[in-house]
N, C-alpha and C positions, 0 to 999 in steps of 0.2 A: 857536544853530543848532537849528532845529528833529529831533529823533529819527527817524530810516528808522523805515517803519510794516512793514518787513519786509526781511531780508537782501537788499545787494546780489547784482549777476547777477556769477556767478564765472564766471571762464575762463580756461584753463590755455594762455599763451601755449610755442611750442616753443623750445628752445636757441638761443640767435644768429639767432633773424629779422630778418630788412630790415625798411626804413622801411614798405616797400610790404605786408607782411603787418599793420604797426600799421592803416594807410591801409587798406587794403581789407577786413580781416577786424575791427578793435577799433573803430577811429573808428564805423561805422555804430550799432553798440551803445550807444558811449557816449555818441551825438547823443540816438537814442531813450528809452534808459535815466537818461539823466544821472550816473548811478554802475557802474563797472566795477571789481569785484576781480581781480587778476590772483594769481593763484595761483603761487607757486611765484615767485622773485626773481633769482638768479645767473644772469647771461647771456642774461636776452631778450632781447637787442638786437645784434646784431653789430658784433664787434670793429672792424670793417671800416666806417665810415661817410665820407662826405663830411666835409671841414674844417667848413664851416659848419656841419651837424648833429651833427658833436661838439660844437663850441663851445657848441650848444643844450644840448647831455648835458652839459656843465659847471655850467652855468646850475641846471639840473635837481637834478643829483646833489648839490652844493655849497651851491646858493643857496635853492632852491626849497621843497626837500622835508625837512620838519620833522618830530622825534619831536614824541609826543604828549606834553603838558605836564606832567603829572606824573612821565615818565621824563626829561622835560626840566629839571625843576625839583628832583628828586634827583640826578642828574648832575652839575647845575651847582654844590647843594650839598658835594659829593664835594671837588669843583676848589677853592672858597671852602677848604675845610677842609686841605687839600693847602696849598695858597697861605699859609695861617696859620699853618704850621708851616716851611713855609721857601719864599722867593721863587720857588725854580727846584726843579721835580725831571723823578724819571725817570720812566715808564711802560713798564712790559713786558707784553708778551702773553707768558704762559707757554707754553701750548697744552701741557701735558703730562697732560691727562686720559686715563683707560683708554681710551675710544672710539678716541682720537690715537692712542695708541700701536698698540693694536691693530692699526688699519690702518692703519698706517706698516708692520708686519710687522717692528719694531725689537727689540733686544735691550736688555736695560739690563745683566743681571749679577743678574736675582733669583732663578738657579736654575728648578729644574721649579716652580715656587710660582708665575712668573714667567706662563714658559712657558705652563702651565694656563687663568691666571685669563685672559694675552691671545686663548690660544686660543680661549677658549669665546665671546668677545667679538667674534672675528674670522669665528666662523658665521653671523653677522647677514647679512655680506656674501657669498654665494653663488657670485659671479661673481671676488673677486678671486684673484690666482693666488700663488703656493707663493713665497716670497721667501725671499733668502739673507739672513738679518741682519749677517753683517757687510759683505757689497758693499751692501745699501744706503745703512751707517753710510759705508762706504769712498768713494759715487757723491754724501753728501752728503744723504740724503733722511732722515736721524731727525732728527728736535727736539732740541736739546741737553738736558742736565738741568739742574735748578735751580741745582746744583754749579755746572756748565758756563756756566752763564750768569750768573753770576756770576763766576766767574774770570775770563771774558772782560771784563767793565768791569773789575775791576781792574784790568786790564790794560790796557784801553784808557785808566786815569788818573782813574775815578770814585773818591773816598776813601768811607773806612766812614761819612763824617758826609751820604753822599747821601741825600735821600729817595726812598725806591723804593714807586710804587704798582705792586701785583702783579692783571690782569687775567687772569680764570683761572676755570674750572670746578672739578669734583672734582678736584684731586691725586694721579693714582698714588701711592699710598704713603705719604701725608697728611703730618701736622708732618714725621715723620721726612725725608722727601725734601725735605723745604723749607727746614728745619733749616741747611742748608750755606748757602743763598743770604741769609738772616735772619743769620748770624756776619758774613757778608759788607758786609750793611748791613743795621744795628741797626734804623734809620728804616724800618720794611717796614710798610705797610697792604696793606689790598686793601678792597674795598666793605663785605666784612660787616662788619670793622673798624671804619669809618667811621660806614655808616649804621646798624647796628644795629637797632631796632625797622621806625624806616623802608624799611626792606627786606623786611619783611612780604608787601604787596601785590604782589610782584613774583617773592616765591619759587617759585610752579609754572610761569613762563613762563621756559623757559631762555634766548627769543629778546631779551626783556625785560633781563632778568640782563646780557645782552650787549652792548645800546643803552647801559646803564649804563655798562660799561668802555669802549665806543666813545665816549661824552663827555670821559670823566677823561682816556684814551688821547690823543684829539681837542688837548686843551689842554693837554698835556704838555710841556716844554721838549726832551726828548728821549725818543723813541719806539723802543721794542722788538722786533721781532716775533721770533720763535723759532720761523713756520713762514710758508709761502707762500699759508695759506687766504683765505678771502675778507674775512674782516674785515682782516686785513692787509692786502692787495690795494688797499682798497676806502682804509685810513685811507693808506696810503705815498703815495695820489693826491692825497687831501685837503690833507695835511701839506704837496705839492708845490703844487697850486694856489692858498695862500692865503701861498706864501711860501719855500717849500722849508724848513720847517723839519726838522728833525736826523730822519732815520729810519732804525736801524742794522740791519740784518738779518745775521746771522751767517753767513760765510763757512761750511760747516760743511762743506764737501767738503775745505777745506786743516787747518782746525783740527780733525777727528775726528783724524789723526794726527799733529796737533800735543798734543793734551792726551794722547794714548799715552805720547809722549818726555818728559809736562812733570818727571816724577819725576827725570831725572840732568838735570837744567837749571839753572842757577842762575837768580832771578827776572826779572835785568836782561836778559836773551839771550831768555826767556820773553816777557816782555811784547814785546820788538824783533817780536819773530814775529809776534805778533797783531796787530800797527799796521799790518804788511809784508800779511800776509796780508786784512786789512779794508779796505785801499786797493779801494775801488771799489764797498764795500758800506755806505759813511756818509752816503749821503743826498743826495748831490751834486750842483747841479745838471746837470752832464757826467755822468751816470750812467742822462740819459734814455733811451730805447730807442723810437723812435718807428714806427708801420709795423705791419707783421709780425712785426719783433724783438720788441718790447714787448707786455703787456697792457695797452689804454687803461684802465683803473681804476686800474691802475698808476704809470702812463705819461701821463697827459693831457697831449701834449706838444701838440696844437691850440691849448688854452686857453693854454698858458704861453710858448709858444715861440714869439723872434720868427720864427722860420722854422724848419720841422719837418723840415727836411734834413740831419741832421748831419755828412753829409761833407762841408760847406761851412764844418766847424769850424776856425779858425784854429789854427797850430801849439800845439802843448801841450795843445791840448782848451778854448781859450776861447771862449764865446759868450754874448751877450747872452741871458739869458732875462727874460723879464717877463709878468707880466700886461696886460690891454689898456688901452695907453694908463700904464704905471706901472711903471717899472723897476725890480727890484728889490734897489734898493741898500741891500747889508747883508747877502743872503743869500750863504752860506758861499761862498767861490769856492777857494784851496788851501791845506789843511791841513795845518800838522804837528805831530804827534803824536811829541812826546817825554819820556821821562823827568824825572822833577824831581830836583835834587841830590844827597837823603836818600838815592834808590834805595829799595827792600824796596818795601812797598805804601804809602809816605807820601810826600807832595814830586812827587806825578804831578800833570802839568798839560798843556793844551792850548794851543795856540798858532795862534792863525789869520789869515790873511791876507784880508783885504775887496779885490776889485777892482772894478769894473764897465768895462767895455771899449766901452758903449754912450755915446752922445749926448755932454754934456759932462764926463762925468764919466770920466776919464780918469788915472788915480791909483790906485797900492795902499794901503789902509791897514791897518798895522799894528795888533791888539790882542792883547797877552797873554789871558789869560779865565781867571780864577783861578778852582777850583771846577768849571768844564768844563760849568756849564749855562746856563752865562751865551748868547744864544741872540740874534741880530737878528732880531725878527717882518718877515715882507715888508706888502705891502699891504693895508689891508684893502678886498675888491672889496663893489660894488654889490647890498645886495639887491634882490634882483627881485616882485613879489608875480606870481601867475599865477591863471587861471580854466581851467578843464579843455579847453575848446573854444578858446580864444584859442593852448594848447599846441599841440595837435594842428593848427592852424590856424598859427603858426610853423613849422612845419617843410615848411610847402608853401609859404607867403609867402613865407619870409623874415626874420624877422625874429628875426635870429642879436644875435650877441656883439655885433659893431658898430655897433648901432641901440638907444640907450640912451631 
């Protein structure tokens, strides 16, 4: 491809525009220009579209739109080398960098040393207001710690022989803070682990650093997140669109006062708790939120849902979800999560039940899942290739999801 003989024309689209501001203020640009930089990424487009121009924003977001090949090709590196060391693992998004914490306005317990360094980190932001740290911990809005987050898969039945890749910036508090989730599970990478040298090119772009952990994340057997930011948002969509695979997000408005109590607990009553309390935050596909409940990056319940209605759900919370034209039989339908014989932190295992409720397939089946990462991939859908004008040019035609 031949080299721009001079930067594209940049323009700073606003928060959640209509189709109609792409249509009458970008299209004319990008006819004449042939290249448009849109400045600025999270929420151009509003939440709120017609079914069929979601289904396009699937297409888009999912199918379309490719890193650039050498964050493409050390990513996928990351995955090979994961994959080599054991079939199945986990991926977490830590999110406990200084910046996070700052503005979260959370406490951890590190004294005025604490106190100081998030303060002075929290003057960046001018506009945010004076927070109580512990009703935030209490309403559910800190990020767990590394501790935390760990305790919680043991609990949920992950053993110490899981492999854990850790997605993550700078560390509040570095080894030390990490320390507790690393005894946890011995198998802990993270990228610079991994790629070492090859990581070079990519260390002054933080956004770069990120598309990296959004790959390994991407093709994880089970998915992390420890906050509700946009890379989360963005992969908990992904994970659901190409299959619903496993994405746990932490209860943390019942668990911040359950890991209070875990001290006079004994382990087997402990771990009951976390199972009790993570019911509805494992990935599910009855966990959709379609509308106004939901955020669609979240949520793409257009692309997946045979019908985006959910009070039309059969008793118990069953329905068909699929992608188009491909049911997706094998993705998780009810789980249970129970102790294994040994008790203590060994002998934990999952137990899943496969239904599908659609077309001929009419049957539960049963599998034990030893190990807990054992995982049914759903479909894989259609790539699409696109040309910039032919885009813009579907979403006034027509030529959505169901026109292959």
């Amino acid at each position: 491809m031949r080299s721009m003989e001079k930067p594209p024309y940049t323009m700073r689209v606003p928060r959640k525009s209509t189709p109609e501001y792409y249509l009458d203020q970008v299209l004319p640009i990008l006819l004449r220009r042939h290249v448009v930089q849109l400045t600025k990424f999270d929420y151009r487009l509003t939440n709120e579209l017609d079914e069929d121009l979601q289904k396009l924003r699937c297409h888009v977001n999912y199918n379309a739109l490719r890193f650039a090949k050498n964050i493409q090709s050390l990513g996928q590196k990351l995955v090979k080398k994961m994959r080599r060391m054991s079939s199945r693992y986990i991926a977490v998004h830590l999110r406990f960098e200084p910046d996070m914490l700052a503005f979260s306005g959370c406490y951890y317990g590190g004294g005025e040393k604490e106190r100081t360094e998030l303060g002075k980190i929290r003057q960046r932001w001018a506009t945010l207001p004076d927070l109580d740290a512990d009703g935030e911990r209490s309403r559910g809005k800190c990020p767990l710690t590394p501790f935390e987050v760990g305790l919680m898969l043991r609990a949920l039945g992950f053993g110490n022989d899981t492999h854990l890749y850790v997605a993550s910036g700078e560390i509040y508090g570095g080894d030390q803070t990490l320390r507790p989730l690393r005894d946890f599970f011995p198998n802990f990478y993270t990228k610079e682990m991994l790629a070492g040298e090859s990581l070079k090119p990519f260390l002054s772009y933080s956004s770069r650093l990120a598309a990296i952990d959004y790959i390994v994340c991407d093709d994880s057997d089970v998915f992390v997140t420890n906050n509700n930011g946009n890379m989360a948002r963005i992969l908990a969509g992904r994970r659901r669109f190409v299959g619903h695979k496993r994405t746990i997000r932490p209860n943390a408005k019942k668990l911040s006062s359950l890991f209070k109590a875990r001290n006079g607990m004994e382990w087997e009553a402990f771990a009951r708790k976390v199972k009790l309390h993570q019911r509805g935050f494992m990935g599910e596909p009855d966990e959709m939120r379609p509308g106004r409940r939901g955020e669609f990056h979240e949520y793409p319940y257009s692309c997946i849902c045979q019908r985006p209605d959910l009070q039309q759900l059969e008793p118990g919370g069953q329905q068909l979800f699929q992608g188009p034209k491909q049911n997706l039989e094998g993705s998780p339908r009810n789980n249970t999560v129970g102790a294994g014989e040994e008790g203590g932190w060994k002998g934990l295992k999952w137990s899943f039940m496969f239904a599908n409720k659609g077309g001929s397939m009419n049957r539960s089946i049963g599998r034990e899942i030893d190990g807990n990462l054992r995982h049914a991939r759903g479909p894989i859908f259609v790539r699409w290739s696109w040309n910039i004008e032919a885009f813009f040019r579907s979403m006034v035609g027509g030529l959505f999801l169901n026109k292959r």
